[in-house]
N, C-alpha and C positions, 0 to 999 in steps of 0.2 A: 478218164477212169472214175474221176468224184462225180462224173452225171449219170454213169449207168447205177440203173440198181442192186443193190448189194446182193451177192451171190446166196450170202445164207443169214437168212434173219435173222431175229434175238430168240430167244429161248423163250421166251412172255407171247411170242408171236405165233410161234412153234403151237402151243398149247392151245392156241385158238382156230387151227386150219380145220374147215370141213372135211368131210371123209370125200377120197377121189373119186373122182366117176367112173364109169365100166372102163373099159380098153372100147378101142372101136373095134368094128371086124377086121377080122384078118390080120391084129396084130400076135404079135408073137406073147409066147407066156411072159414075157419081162419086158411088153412094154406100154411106155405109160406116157399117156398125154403130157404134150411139152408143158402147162401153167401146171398141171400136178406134181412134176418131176422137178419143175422148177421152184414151185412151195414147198417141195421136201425138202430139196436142197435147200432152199433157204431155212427150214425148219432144222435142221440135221446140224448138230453143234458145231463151230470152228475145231478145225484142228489145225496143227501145222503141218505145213506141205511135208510129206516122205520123198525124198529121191526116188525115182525109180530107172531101173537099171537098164537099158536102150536096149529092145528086141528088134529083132527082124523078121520079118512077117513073108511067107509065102502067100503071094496072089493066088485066089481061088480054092484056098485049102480052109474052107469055113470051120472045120474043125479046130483047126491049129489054132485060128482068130479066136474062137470061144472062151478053147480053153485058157489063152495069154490075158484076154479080157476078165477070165473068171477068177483069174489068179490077180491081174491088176487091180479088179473090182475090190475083190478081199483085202489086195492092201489097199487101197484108196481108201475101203469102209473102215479098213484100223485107220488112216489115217484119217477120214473125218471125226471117226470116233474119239480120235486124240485133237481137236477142235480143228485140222487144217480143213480150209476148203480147197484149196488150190494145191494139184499136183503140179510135181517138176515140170520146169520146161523141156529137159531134157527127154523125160517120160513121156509126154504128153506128145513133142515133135515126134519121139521113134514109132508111136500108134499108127497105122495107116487109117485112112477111114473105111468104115465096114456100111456093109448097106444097112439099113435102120428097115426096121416095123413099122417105122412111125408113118402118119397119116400124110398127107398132101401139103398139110399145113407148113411143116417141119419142113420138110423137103422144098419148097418155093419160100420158104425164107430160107434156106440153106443155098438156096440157087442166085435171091436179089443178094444174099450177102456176096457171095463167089463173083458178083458181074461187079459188085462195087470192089472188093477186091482186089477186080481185075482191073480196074478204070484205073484205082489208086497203085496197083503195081505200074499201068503206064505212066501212069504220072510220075513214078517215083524212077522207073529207067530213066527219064528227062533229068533227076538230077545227077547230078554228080555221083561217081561209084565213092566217093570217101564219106560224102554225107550219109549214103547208108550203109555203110560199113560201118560209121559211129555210131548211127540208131541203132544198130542191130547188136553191137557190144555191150552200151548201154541198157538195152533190154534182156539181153545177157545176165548181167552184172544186177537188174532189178529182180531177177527170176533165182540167183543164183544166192544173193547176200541178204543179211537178216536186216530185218526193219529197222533195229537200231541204227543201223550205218546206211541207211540207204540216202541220206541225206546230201553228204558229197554228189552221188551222182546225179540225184534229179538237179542240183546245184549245177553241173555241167551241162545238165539239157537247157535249162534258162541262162544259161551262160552263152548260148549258140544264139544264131536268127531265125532255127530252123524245129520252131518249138510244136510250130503248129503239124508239122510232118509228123514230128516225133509223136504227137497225141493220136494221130490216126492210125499212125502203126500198133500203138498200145492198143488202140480200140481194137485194132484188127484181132489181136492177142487176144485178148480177153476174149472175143468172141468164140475166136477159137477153144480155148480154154471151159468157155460154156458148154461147146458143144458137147464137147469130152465127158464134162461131167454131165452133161444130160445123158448123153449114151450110159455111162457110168449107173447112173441112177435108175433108170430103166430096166437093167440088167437086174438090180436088187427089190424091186416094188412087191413080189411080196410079203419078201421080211419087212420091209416098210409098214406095207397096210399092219402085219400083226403086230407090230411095233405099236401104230399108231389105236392098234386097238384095247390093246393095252394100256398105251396112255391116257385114252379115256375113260377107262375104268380107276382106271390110277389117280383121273382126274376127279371124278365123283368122288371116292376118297378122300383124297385130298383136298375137296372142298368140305367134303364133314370135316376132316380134320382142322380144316381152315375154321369152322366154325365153332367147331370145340377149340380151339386155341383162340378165336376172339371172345368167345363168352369166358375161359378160362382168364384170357388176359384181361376181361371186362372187371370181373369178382376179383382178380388180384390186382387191378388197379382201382378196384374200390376200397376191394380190404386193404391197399399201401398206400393210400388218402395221408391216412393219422401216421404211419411208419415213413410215410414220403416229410410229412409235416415235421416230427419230428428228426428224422433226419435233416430237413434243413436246418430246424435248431439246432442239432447236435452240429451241425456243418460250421453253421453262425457262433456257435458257440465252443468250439475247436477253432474258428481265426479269429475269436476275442481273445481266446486262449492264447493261440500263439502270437498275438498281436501284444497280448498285455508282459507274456514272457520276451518277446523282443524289446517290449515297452523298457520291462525292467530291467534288463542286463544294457539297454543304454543308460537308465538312469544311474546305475552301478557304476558307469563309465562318468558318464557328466556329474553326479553329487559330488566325487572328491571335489572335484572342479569349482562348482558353485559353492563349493563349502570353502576353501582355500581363498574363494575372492571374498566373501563372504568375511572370513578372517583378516584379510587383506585391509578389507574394509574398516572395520574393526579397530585393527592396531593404527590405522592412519588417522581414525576417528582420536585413539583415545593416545594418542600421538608415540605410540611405540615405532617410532621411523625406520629405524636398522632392523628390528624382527620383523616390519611390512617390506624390506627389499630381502630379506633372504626368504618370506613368503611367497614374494613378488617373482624372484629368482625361481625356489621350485615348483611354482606355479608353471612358469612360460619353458622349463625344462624339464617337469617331469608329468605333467596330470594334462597340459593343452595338447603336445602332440598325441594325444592318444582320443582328441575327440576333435581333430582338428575342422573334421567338416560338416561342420555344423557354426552356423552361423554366428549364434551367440557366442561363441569360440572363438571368429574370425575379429567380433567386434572388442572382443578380451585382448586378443591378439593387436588389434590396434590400438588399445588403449593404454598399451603397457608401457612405450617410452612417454605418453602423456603424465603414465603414475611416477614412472621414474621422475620425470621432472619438477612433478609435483609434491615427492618425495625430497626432495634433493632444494626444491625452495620452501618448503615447511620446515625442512632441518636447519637452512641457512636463516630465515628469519626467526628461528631459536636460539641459534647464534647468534644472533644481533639481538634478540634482548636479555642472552646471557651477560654480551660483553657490558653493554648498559647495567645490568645490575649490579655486576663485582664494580663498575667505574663510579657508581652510586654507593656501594656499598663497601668499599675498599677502606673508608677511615674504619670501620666496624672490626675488619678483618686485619687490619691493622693495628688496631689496639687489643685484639684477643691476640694477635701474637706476642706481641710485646709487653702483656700482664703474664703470657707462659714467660718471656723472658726473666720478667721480673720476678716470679715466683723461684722459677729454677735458681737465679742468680742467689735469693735468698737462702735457699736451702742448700746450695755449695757454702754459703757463707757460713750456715750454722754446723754443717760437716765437717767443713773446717777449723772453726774454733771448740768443738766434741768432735776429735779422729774417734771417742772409744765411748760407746754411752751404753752403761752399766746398768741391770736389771732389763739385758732384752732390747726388743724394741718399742717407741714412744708411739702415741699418737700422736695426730698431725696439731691438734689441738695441744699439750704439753710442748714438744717441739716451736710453735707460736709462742708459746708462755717465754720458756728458756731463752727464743730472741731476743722477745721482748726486755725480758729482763741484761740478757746482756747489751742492750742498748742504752735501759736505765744507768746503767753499771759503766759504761764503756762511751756514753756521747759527751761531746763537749757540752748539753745541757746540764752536767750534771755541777760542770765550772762557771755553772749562772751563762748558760746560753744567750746569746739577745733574742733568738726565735728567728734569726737570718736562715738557718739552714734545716729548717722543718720540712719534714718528710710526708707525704702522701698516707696516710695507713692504707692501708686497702683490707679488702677482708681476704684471710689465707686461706678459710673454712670453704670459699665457693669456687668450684669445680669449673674452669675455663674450658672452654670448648677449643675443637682446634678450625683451624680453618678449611678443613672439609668437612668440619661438622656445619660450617655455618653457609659455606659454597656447596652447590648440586653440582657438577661437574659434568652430571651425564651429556647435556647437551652440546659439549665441545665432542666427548667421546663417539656422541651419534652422530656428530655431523663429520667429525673423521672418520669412521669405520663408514659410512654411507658413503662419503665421497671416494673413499679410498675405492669400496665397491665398485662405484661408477666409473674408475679409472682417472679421478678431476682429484688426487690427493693434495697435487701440487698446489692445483689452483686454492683448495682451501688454505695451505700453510700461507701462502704467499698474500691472502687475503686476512686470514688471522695475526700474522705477523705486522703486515700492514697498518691493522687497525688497533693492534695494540701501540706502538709505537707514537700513533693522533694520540692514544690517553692516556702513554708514560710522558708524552708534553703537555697534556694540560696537567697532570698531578704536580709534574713540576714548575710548576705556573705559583709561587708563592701570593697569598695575598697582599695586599697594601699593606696594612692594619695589621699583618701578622708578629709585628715587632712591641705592640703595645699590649699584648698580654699572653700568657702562657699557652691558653689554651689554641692560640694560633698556631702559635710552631708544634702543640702535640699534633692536631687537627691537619696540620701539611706531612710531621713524618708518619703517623697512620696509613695517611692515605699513600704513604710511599712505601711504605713498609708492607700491605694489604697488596701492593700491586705485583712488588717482587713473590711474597709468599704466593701467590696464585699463579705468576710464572714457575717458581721453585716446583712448586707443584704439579704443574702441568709439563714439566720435562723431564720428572719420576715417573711420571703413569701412563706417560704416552710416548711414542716409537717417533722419535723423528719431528714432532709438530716443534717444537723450538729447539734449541740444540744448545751448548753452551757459551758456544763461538756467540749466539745471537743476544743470548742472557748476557755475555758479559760484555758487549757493545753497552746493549741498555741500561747496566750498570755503571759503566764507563760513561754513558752522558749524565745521567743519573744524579753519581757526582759526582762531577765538575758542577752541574745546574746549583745541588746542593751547596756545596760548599758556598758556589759566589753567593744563593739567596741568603747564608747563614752572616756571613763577612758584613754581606750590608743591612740586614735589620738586624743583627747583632750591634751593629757599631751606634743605633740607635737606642739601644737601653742603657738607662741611665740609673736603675734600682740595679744593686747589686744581688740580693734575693731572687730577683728576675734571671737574673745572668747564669747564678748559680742552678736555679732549677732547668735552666735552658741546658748548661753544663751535664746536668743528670740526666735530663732526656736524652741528648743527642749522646752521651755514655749507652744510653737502653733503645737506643734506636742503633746504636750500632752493634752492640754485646747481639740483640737481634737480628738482624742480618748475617752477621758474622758467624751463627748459628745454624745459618741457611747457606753458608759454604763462600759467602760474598765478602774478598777482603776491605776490610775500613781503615788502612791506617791512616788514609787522609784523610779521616775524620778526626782521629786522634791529635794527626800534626796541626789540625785546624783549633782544635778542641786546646793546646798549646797557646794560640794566635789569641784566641778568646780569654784566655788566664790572664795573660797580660791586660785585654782592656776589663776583666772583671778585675784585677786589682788595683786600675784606675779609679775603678768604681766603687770598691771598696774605700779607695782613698779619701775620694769626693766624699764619702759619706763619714766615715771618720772626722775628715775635718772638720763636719757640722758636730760632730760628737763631741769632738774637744774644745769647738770653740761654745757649744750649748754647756760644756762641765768647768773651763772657766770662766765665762760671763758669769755662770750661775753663782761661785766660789767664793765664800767672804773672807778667804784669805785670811785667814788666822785660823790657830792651832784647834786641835780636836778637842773637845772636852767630853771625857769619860766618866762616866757614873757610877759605872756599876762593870762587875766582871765579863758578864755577856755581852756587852759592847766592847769591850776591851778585846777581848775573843774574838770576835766579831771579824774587827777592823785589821787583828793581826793574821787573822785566816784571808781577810782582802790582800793585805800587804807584807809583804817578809821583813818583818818590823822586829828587832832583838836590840831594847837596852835594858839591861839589869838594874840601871839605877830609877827607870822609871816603874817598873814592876815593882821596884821598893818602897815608891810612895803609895801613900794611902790615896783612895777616893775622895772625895772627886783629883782628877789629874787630867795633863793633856798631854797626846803627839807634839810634836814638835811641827809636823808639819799639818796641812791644810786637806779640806777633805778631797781636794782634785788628786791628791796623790794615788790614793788607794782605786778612783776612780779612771785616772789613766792608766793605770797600772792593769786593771780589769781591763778596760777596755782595747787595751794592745793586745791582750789574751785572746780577747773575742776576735780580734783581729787574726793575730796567726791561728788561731779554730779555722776562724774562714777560709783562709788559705787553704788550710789543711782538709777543710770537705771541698773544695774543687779541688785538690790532686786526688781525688777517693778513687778509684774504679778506672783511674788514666793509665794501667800499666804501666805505672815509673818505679825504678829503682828508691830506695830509702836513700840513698843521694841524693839523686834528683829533687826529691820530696822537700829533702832539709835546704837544699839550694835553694829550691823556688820561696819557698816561706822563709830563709832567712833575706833571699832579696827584699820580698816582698817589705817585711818589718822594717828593713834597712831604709827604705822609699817612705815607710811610716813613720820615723823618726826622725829620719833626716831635712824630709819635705815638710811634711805634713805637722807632725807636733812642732818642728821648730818652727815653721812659717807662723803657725799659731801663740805658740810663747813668743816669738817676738811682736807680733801683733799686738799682743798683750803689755808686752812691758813700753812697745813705745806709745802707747796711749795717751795721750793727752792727760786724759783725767786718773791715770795711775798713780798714788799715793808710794810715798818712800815705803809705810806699813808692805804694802801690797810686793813692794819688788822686793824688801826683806823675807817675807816669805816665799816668793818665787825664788830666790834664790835658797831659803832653806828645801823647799819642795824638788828643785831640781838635781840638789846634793843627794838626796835621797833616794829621788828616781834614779842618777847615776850610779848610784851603791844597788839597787837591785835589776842592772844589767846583766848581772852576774847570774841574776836568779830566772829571767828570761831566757839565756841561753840554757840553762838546766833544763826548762820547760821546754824547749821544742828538742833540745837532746830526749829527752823523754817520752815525747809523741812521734818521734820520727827514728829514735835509735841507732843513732851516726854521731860518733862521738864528736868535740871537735876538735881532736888531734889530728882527724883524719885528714888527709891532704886535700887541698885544694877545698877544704871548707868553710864557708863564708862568715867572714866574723862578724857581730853586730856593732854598728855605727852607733848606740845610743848614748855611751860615755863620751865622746866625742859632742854629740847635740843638744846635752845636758850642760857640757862644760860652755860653749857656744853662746848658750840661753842661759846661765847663769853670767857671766864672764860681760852679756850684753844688760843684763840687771845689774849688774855694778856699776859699770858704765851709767848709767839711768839714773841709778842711787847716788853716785857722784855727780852726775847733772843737774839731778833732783835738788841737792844741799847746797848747791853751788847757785839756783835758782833761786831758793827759800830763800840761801845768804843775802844775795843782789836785794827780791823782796824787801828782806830788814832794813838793807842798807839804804834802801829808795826813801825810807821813812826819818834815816840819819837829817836832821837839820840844825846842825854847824855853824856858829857866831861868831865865825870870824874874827868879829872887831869887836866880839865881848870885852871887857876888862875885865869881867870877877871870873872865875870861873864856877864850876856848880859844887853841890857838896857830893856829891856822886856820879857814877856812869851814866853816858846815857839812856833813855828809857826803851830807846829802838835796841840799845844794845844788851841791854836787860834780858829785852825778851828776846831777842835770836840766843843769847848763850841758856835761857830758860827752853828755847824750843830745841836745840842742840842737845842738852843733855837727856831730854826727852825719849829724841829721836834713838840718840847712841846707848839708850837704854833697852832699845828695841831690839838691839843689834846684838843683845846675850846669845842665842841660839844662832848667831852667822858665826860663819867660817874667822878666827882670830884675825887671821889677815885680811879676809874682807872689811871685818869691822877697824880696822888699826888705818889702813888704807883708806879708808871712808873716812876718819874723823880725822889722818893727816892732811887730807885731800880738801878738808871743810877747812882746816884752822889755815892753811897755806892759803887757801880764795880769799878768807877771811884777811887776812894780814895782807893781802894783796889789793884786795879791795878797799880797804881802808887809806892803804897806802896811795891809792888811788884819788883818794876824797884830799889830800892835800895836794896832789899833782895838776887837779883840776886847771883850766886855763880859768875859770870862774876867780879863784881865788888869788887875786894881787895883793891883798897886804895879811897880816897875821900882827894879831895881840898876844901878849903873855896869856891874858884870862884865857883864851880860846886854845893855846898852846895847853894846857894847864887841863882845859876840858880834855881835852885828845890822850893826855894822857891818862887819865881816869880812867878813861875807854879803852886802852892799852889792858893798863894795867887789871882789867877787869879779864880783857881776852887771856891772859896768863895765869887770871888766878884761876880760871874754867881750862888752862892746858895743865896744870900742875895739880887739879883736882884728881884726873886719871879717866874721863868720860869712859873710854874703852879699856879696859885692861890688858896688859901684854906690852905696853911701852916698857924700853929700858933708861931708865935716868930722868931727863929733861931733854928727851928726843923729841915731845911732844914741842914744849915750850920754843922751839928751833924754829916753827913757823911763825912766831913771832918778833924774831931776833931783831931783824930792821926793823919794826914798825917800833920796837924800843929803843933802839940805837936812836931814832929819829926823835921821839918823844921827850928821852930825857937830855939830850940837848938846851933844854929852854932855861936853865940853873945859871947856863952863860952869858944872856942875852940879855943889856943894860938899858937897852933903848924901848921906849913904849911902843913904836909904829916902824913896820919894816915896809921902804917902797919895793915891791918886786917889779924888776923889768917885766917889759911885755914879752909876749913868747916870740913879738916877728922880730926883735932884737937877733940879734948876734949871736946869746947867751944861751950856752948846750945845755941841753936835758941835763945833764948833769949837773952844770952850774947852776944851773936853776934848782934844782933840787937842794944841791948845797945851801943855796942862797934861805932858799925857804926855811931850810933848817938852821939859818945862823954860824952857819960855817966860817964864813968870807966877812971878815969885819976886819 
């Protein structure tokens, strides 16, 4: 079927056929050479095939055949006219054939078709009745169904073996088919020709009109040259258009984007950390999914746990040079806290002493004044200070900063709130906590050397004080990063570290002034703290521990003071000049005699200048005591205990170790122990006036129970009681002295016309001495001069007992008595006053009994036995004396 040629040409083809040639003779009115009928037909438009309804045709009734023909023709021709070329199968098989007009030509191919037909009909009885019985279904079903669907069945014919069959039968068809419409179109040739005469009139037309419509379309494709041009521009320039409007509503979409990173950028540049992660945050949540597919987006998108990270280690290495600066800078902060301490402390103290201050209120300046002066008014400088307990001034006028003034803190805050962000809170606390903890052990890492001056131990509780306040601080202001549990571990090692470093370079200081200032700071190192919610009472009960060795040290130092005020002391009485001295010395010392006020100028104390100078300086002493109890939270008990122990320790140890040091001196003169002995009656008499004093600085009377009385009457009598002793050793010493110079003639015969000259002068230096003894105690002096004449008469009595002396003359008997007699006229003179009778004369009584003896004794020369004789101490003595004759 694709080899034969097409039954009805194209329309293009149509419009070029020549005009037909005559009929031959003897054909009928309608018909037409087969290649003429055959050009028509293929000139004459497709239509689709019409059904036509199966007639039945009478043999030999040419009529009947016409008219069926002229009716089929008419539809055929509507049905070419509606583009079919091809009538039904149906139609086509109910046709009989009619005899044709047509020429010889027609007819003998009508006849070689019919024999090939025939051959091919034998051929086809040979096959099988089923194979064609499907050919013939199939060509059926091609004849019968529309062209769309005609594809299943030719799929069946190539589906067979028996394709080549199948194509001959179609040939057959088709032939057939031709036939028909050539008969067909025969019938109609001359509406044909006037058809086709028409058409070429229609076609010269149409070619002018062809020609006016190319020349037309020539001038309006010249004149749309500039309107073509233009419109491309306009074309060009509508997709710039909408290219730069898609341009910009992405850029709408991407600028937040690039603006945000942009910002991003920005705050990590100028290290805002926390506002670049919640940048960073509504960057990757709210502005990238909205341009996610775009590349640059993709690349933001991966760089964001890069920022994170790089976030999160820019904030931690801010961290780490936060924590270095406050561990650097912690004595700083440190001491700005502890000057608000010290300020505040000041100002409760002035509140204190004005509950009620009158005209309003002061300025801070007046307020300063008014301390000051109650200071003037109210220190122990004003009882002649020694300058042991001098105070710092500081200036009150300048405005202390606090320690967030002088701490940035942000950086702890941004590197918690960033990491908290990131999910890693813990890791920071655990990391913060950690590395506080390395620099709450170095701060308490005391230095060596911190024991050798003040500003060591300020410089260690700074820096300790600087490290709590920045914890204090950082667990007001922040959720969670230390807690109190953790603070008060760190304080709890804190101190314990404290305390031990305090115990042992405290036990190293050896000024008391040191001690004491050490005492007031570790007071304002803990009043601070203490401040900050941190309890200190074991700094207090340390602070205790410490009292005790500052008033060792106080001791130690003292005793230089008293042994520097009696070396220096010339022991003898005051001598006053004039009123203001007088004044003076009685405002030093509570000194009341009406009979020396009675004398005129010049006059003197009785006693020596160390009086009024110990006296002072025991005062300075309980001062001292009394500014380390200052600021320790003790009861006025307490207060008076500690300083009366203390003094007790100062008199008992310390001044007496001293006065006795003094009186056993080698080179102390009898002068010097009469006056320590008058010096120390005196000191004993204003015991009385010592306790007034600290009843008066401490306000605890001392009736009150359990109140510690002073030992100084007791230490006086002690150090007096051992000067007499001395004084008695002293006379007793002189005595011997004289007596070493006694030289005794024995076996004189004359005797002299007076005493001897050694004994001259001891009863010359005796009266001397005992003259000195007006301002001692009656019985001191009475005691002293029996104690002198008793040595005396005993010693003497000893110069005849000698083993030296074997024989005795009248003359030398005669001398001894002079000598007696001289001792009794210096007992019956009255050296000391306050003897009753001839009580004095008593200690001479044997040395007279013995003396006057000699009125009996006839003989010139007495032999006296030897002592390793037989003859008792007694008898011997008799013998000497002329008893035994």
């Amino acid at each position: 079927m694709s080899e034969a040629s097409p039954p009805f040409p194209s329309r293009s083809t149509a419009t070029r056929l020549p005009l037909p040639p005559a009929a031959p003779p003897g054909a009928g009115p309608g018909a037409l050479p087969a290649p003429l009928g055959a050009g028509l037909l293929a000139a004459a438009p497709q239509a689709p095939a019409l059904p036509r309804a199966p007639r039945t045709t009478t043999p030999g009734v040419p009529g009947q055949g016409r008219a069926e023909r002229s009716g089929e023709d008419r539809q055929v021709g509507g049905s070419a006219r509606h583009g079919s070329a091809r009538p039904g199968r149906a139609g086509l098989a109910a046709c009989p054939p009619e005899p044709s007009p047509c020429s010889s030509s027609s007819s003998s191919s009508s006849s070689s078709s019919s024999s090939s037909s025939m051959e091919r009909g034998k051929m086809a009885e040979l096959e099988s009745l089923e194979t064609a019985a499907e050919h013939e279904r199939i060509l059926r079903e091609i004849e019968s169904t529309d062209t769309a669907c005609i594809g299943p069945t030719l799929r069946s014919v190539y589906d067979g073996e028996e394709h080549g069959r199948f194509m001959e039968k179609l040939e057959a068809r088709i032939r057939n088919h031709d036939r028909e419409i050539e008969k067909m179109c025969n019938f109609h040739y001359q509406g044909f020709v006037d058809s086709i005469t028409e058409l070429l009139k229609v076609r010269g037309e149409a070619q002018k009109l062809k020609n006016q419509v190319t020349d037309t379309n020539r001038k309006l494709q010249n004149e749309g040259k500039e309107l073509i041009i233009a419109m491309e521009e306009l074309k060009q320039c509508r997709l710039q258009q909408r290219n730069i409007s898609a341009t910009v509503d992405k850029l709408t979409l991407c600028l937040p984007v690039l603006e945000m990173y942009s910002k991003l950028r920005e705050q990590m540049k100028s290290k805002r950390h926390y506002p670049a992660l919640k940048t960073l945050e509504h960057l990757e949540h709210t502005y990238l999914p909205q341009v996610s597919h775009y590349r640059f987006c993709k690349i933001m998108v991966d760089n964001i746990p890069k920022l994170r990270e790089e976030i999160k280690e820019v904030s931690m290495s801010d961290l780490k040079d936060f924590l270095e600066s406050i561990r650097k800078h912690s004595d700083k902060i440190g001491e700005t806290a502890m000057k608000q301490a010290q300020q505040q402390r000041n100002l409760d103290n002035i509140v204190s002493q004005h509950p009620r201050i009158s005209g309003g209120k002061k300025s801070k300046k007046e307020v300063c004044a008014s301390s000051d002066l109650e200071v003037k008014t109210t220190s122990p400088m004003s009882e002649q200070d020694s300058g042991i307990l001098d105070v710092e001034d500081e200036d009150e006028d300048e405005e202390v900063p606090g320690a967030q003034d002088l701490v940035d803190f942000s950086p702890v805050y941004r590197c918690l709130h960033i990491y908290s962000v990131l999910g890693a809170r813990e890791t920071f606390e655990n990391y913060y906590r950690k590395q506080r903890r390395k620099q709450a052990r170095l701060v308490l890492q005391p230095p060596s050397n911190m024991h050798e001056t003040l500003d060591g131990y300020r410089k260690y509780f700074n820096q300790i004080v600087g490290f709590f306040v920045v914890e204090d601080h950082i667990l007001h202001t922040t959720q969670g990063l230390v807690n109190r549990a953790y603070i008060d571990e760190l304080w709890e090692m804190a101190l314990s570290k404290t305390i031990a470093a305090l115990r042992t370079h405290s036990s190293y200081c050896s000024d008391p002034s040191l001690v004491l200032d050490l005492k007031n700071l570790i007071v304002l190192f803990a009043d601070t703290l203490q401040g900050y919610g941190f309890p200190v009472n074991q700094l207090f009960d340390m602070l205790l521990e410490i009292q005790d060795q500052y008033s060792e040290t106080l001791l130690k130092k003292w005793s230089g003071v008293f042994r520097n005020i009696l070396d220096s002391d010339n022991y003898s009485p005051i001598p006053v000049t004039n009123e203001e001295i007088y004044k003076k010395i009685v405002g030093q010392f509570p000194f009341q005699d009406a009979e020396l006020e009675k004398q005129p100028f010049p006059k003197k104390f009785p006693f020596s200048e160390f009086v009024p100078k110990v006296y002072n300086q025991i005062k300075e002493f309980i001062y001292a005591c009394l500014k380390f109890s200052e600021d320790l939270h003790l009861s006025s008990t307490e207060v008076d205990d500690m300083i009366r122990k203390s003094t007790n320790l100062l008199l008992t140890r310390t001044l007496s170790n001293c006065l006795q040091n003094v009186i056993k001196r080698k080179n102390v003169g009898l002068t010097e122990l009469v006056q320590i002995i008058i010096n120390t009656t005196h000191l004993e008499k204003s015991c009385k006036f010592l306790e007034e004093f600290i009843t008066n600085i401490t306000n605890v009377l001392p009736e009150t129970v359990h109140t510690t009385k002073l030992y100084g009457t007791t230490t006086f009598k002690d150090a007096r009681h051992a000067a007499e002793e001395e004084i008695y050793t002293n006379l007793n010493q002189k005595i011997d002295q004289f007596l070493q110079l006694a030289d005794y003639d024995w076996m004189a015969m004359e005797p002299g016309s007076k005493a001897s000259d050694y004994l001259v002068d001891l009863i010359g230096f005796l009266r001397s001495t005992f003259a000195v003894f007006t301002h001692l105690p009656g019985k001191v002096a009475q005691t002293a001069c029996m104690s002198a004449c008793k040595h005396l008469s005993t010693s003497l009595m000893q110069l005849l007992l000698e083993a030296e002396v074997r024989q005795l003359t009248l003359g030398a008997l005669q001398q001894f008595n002079l000598d007696v007699e001289e001792c009794e006229q210096f007992a019956r003179s009255g050296p000391v006053p306050g003897f009753q009778g001839d009580t004095l004369q008593l200690a001479f009584i044997d040395l007279r009994q013995a003396s006057s003896s000699h009125s009996h004794i006839s003989f010139s020369e007495v032999e006296i036995p030897s002592p390793s004789s037989s003859v008792t101490p007694l008898c011997l003595h008799r013998l000497k004396l002329g008893w035994f004759f």
